[in-house]
N, C-alpha and C positions, 0 to 999 in steps of 0.2 A: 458187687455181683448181684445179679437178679435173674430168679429163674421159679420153675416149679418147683425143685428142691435141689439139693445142693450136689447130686447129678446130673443136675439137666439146668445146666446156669447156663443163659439166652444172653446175658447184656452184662457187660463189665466196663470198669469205667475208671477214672481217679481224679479223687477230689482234690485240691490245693487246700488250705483251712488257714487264713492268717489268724494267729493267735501272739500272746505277748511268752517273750523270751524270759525265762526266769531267771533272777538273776544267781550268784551264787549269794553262801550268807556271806556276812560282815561280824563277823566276831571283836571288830576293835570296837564296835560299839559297843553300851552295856547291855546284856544279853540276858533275859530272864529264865533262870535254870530250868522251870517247867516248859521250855518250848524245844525241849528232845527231842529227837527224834527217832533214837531208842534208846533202850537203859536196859539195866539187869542188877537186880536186888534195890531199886528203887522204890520209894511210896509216897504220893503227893501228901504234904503238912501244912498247914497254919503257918503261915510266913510271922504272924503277929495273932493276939487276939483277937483286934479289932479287922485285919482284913489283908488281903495277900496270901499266893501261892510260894509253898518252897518248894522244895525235894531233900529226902530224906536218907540215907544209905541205912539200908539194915542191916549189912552184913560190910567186915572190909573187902574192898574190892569189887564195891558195888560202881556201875559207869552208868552215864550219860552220854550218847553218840548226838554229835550237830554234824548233819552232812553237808559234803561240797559245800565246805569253809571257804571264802580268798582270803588267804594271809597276805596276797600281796608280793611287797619284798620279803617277808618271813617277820614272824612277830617275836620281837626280843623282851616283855614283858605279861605276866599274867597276873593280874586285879579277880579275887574272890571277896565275896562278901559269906562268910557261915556264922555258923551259931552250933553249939553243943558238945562233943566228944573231941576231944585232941586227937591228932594226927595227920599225918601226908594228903595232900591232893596233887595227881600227877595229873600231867597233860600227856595224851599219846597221840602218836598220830596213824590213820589206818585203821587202829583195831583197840580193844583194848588193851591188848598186848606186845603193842606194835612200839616203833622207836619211842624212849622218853626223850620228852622234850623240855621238859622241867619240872621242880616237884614246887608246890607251896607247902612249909610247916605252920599247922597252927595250933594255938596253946589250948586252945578251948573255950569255954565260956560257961558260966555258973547256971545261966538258962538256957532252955531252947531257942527263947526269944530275943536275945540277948546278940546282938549280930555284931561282929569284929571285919575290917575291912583285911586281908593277908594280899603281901603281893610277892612276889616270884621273879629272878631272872629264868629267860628259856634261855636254850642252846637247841641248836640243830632244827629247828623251825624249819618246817619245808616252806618252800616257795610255790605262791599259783594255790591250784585247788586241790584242800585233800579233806577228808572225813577227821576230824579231831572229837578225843575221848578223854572226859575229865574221869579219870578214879579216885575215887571216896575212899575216907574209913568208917568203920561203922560208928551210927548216933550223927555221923554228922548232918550239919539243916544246910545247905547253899541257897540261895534266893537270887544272886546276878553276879555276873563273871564278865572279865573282858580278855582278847590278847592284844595284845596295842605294839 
């Protein structure tokens, strides 16, 4: 629209714009945990001394949101890698309070630095595309995840 002001609009029009389609994510790949795209009670740490991001949970029941995930046919498997306080990490899908879809147990580890691979059967894994939410306990460090 083009005019003297947005009263007195003379010319209107529409533009076509090819641009590239984006795709959804890929979660069965390895997926580095600071690429959220939202959290709550998160803080970016030192993945290592020498170099690397992680993410941190300050509190239990701290999430990390990755939107419009494709699972695909549904992911029957989740691969963490953490470091530090023992405890649950679930997988939700929708919200963070939304269906569990599986929990990983881990024991812990005597460093921050100190990174343990844990892996997980899911259940009830949606299909296609949806928003998936990993929840933390607190202290814990994750650095790459997958659901495969």
């Amino acid at each position: 629209m083009a005019g003297a002001s947005s009263t007195n609009v003379r010319v209107r029009t529409t533009w076509r714009v090819k641009g590239e389609t984006i795709p959804a994510r890929d979660l069965s790949r390895t997926t580095r945990a600071e690429n959220f795209d939202d959290y709550e009670g998160i803080r970016l740490v030192d993945e290592s001394k020498a170099r690397g991001t992680a993410v941190s949970a300050s509190k239990d029941g701290a999430w990390l949101k990755f939107a419009d995930a494709q699972l695909g046919g549904g992911a029957d498997e989740l691969s963490v890698r953490l470091a530090g306080e023992s405890g649950p990490v679930e997988v939700r899908l929708g919200s963070p309070n939304g269906p569990l879809a599986g929990t990983a147990h881990f024991a812990g580890t005597s460093s921050p630095y100190t990174y343990e691979t844990v892996t997980a059967r899911l259940s009830d894994a949606a299909k296609g595309r949806t928003d998936v939410y990993l929840v933390l306990g607190g202290g814990q460090r994750l650095s790459t995840f997958s659901l495969r």
